[in-house]
VODREN-890547 format. One record per atom (N, C-alpha, C): x, y, z. Coordinates in Angstrom, 1 decimal. Example, Ala and Ser with C-alpha at 12.3 -4.5 7.8 and 13.67 -1.06 7.14 Angstrom:
2
     east    north       up
     13.2     -5.7      7.8
     12.3     -4.5      7.8
     13.2     -3.3      7.8
     12.8     -2.2      7.1
     13.7     -1.1      7.1
     12.9      0.0      7.9
END
This chain:
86
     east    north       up
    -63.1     73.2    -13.4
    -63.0     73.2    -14.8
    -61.6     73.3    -15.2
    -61.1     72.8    -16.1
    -59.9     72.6    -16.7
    -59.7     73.7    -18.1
    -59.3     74.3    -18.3
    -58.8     74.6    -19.5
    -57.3     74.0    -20.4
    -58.1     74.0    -21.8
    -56.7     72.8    -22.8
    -56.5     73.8    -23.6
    -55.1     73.9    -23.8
    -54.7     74.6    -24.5
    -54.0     73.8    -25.8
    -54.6     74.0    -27.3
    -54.0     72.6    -28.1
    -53.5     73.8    -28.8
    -51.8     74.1    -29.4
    -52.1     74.2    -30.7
    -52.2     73.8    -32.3
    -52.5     74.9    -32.4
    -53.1     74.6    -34.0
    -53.1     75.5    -35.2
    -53.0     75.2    -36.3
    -52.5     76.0    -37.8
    -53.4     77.6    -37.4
    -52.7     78.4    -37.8
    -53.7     80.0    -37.9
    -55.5     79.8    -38.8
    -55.0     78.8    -39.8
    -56.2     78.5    -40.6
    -57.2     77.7    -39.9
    -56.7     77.0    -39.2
    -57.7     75.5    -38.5
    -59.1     76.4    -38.3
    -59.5     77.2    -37.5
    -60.4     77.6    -36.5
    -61.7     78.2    -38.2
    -60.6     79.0    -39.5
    -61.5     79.4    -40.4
    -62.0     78.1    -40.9
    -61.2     77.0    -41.5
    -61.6     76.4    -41.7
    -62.3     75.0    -41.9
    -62.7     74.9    -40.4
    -63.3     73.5    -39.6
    -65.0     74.7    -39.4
    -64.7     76.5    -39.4
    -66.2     76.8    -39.4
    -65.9     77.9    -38.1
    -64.9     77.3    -37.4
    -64.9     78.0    -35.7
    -64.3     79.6    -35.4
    -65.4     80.2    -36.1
    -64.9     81.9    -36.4
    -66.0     82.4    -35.1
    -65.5     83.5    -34.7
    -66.1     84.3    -33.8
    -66.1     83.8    -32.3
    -66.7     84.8    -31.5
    -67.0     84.6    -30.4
    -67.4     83.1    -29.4
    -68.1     82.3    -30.5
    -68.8     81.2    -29.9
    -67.6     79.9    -30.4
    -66.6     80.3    -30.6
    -65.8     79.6    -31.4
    -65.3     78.0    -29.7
    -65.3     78.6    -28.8
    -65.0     77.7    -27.9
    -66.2     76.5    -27.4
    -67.4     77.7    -27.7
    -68.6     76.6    -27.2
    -68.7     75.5    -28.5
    -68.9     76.3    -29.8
    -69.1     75.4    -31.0
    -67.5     74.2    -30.8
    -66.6     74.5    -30.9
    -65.8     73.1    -30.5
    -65.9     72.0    -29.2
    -66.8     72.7    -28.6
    -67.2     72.0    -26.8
    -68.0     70.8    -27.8
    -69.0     71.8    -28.3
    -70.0     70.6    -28.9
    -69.2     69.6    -29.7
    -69.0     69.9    -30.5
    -68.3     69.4    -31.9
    -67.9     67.9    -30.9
    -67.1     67.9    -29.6
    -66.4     67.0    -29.5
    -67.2     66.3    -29.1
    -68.3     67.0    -27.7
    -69.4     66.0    -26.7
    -70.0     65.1    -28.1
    -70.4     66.0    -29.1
    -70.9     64.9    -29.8
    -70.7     64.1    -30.6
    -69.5     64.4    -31.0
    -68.6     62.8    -31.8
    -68.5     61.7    -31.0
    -68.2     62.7    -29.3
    -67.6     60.9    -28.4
    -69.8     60.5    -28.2
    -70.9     61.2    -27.8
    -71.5     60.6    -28.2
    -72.1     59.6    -29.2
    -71.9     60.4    -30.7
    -71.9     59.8    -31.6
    -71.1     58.2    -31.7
    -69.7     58.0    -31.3
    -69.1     57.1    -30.9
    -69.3     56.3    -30.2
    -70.1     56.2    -29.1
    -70.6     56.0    -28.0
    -69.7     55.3    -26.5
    -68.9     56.8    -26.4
    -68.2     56.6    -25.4
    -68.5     57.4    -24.5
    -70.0     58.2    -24.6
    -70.1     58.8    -23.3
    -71.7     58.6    -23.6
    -72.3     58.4    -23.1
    -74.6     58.1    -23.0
    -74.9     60.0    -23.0
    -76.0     59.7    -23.0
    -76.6     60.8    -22.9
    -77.1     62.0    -22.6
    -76.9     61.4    -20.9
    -77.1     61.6    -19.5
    -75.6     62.7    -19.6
    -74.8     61.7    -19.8
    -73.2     62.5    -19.4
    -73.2     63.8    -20.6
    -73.5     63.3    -21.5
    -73.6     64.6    -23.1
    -74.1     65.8    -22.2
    -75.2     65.7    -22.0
    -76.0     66.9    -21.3
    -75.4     67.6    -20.2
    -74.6     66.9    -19.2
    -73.9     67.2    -18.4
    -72.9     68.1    -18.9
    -72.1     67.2    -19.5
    -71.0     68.2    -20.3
    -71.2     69.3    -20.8
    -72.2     69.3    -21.2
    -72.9     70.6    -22.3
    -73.3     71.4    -21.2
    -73.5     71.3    -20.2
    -74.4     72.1    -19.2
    -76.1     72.1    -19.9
    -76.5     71.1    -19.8
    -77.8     71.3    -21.3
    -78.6     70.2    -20.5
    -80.2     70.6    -20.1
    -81.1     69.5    -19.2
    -81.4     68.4    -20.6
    -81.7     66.9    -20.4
    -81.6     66.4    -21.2
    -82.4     65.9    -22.3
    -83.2     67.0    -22.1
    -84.7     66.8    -23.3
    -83.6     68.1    -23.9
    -82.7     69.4    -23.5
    -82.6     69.9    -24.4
    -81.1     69.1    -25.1
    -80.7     68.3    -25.0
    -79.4     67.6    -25.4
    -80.3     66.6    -26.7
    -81.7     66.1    -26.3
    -82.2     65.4    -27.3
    -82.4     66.4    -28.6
    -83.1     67.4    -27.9
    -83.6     68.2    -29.0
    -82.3     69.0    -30.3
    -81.1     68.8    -29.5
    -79.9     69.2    -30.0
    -79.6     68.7    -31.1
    -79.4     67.2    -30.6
    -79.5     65.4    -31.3
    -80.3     65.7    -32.8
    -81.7     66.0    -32.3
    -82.6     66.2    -33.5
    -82.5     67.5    -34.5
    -82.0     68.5    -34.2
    -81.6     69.5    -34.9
    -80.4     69.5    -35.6
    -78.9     68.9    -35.4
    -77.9     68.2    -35.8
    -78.6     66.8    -36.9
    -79.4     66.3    -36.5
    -79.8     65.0    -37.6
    -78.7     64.1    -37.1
    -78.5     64.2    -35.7
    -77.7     62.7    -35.2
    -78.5     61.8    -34.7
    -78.2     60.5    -34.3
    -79.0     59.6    -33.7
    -78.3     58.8    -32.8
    -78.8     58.1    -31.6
    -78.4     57.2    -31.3
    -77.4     56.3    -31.5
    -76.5     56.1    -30.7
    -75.4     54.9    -31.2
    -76.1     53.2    -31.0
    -76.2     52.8    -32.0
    -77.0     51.3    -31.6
    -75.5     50.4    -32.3
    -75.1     49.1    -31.3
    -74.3     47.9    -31.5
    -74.8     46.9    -32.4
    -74.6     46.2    -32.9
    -75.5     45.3    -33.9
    -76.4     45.0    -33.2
    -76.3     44.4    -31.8
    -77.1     43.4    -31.2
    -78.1     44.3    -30.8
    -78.2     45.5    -30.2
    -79.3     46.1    -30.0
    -80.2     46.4    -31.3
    -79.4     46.7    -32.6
    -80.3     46.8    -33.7
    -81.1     45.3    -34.1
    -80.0     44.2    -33.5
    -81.2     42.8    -34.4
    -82.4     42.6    -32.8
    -82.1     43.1    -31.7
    -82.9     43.0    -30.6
    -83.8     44.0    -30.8
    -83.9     45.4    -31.6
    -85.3     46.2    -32.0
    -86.2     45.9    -33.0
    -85.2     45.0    -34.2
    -85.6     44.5    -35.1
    -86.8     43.2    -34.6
    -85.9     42.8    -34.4
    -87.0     41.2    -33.8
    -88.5     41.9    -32.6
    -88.0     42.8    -31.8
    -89.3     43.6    -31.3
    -90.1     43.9    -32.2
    -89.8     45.0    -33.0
    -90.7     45.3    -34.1
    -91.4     44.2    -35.1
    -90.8     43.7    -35.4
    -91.5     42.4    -36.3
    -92.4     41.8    -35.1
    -92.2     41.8    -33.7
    -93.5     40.8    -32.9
    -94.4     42.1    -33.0
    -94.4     42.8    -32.8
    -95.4     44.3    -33.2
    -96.6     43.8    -33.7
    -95.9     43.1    -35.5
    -96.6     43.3    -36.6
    -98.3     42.4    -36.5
END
């Protein structure tokens, strides 16, 4: 494991939220899940990173109210599924 040492304003940490003790894990997250959200790392690796099995990385997902990163083409390829559904 690596440790990064960035700095940063005395205020940053109050004011992005990152007060107390958990202030290192809450930025761990913050980042796993933007490059998820971005979709530069899948799911599989999120959970990894997080140390977190991957039903609990879902359930994370769903508590946050994030979703899935979908490309256009995957959205008009679920689209066109769902409409043969109907």
């Amino acid at each position: 494991m690596i440790v990064l040492k960035i700095p940063v304003s005395d205020e940053f940490p109050e004011v992005l939220g990152y007060c107390g003790g958990d202030a290192p894990r809450a930025m761990q997250l913050d980042l796993v899940l933007s490059a998820y959200v971005q979709g530069r790392v899948s799911a599989g690796k999120s959970a990894e990173l997080l140390s977190l099995k991957r039903v609990e990385f879902d359930m994370l997902l769903r508590e946050k109210q994030l979703y899935a990163p979908f490309s256009p083409e995957e959205l008009e390829r679920d689209i066109a599924w769902a409409a043969k559904s109907d």
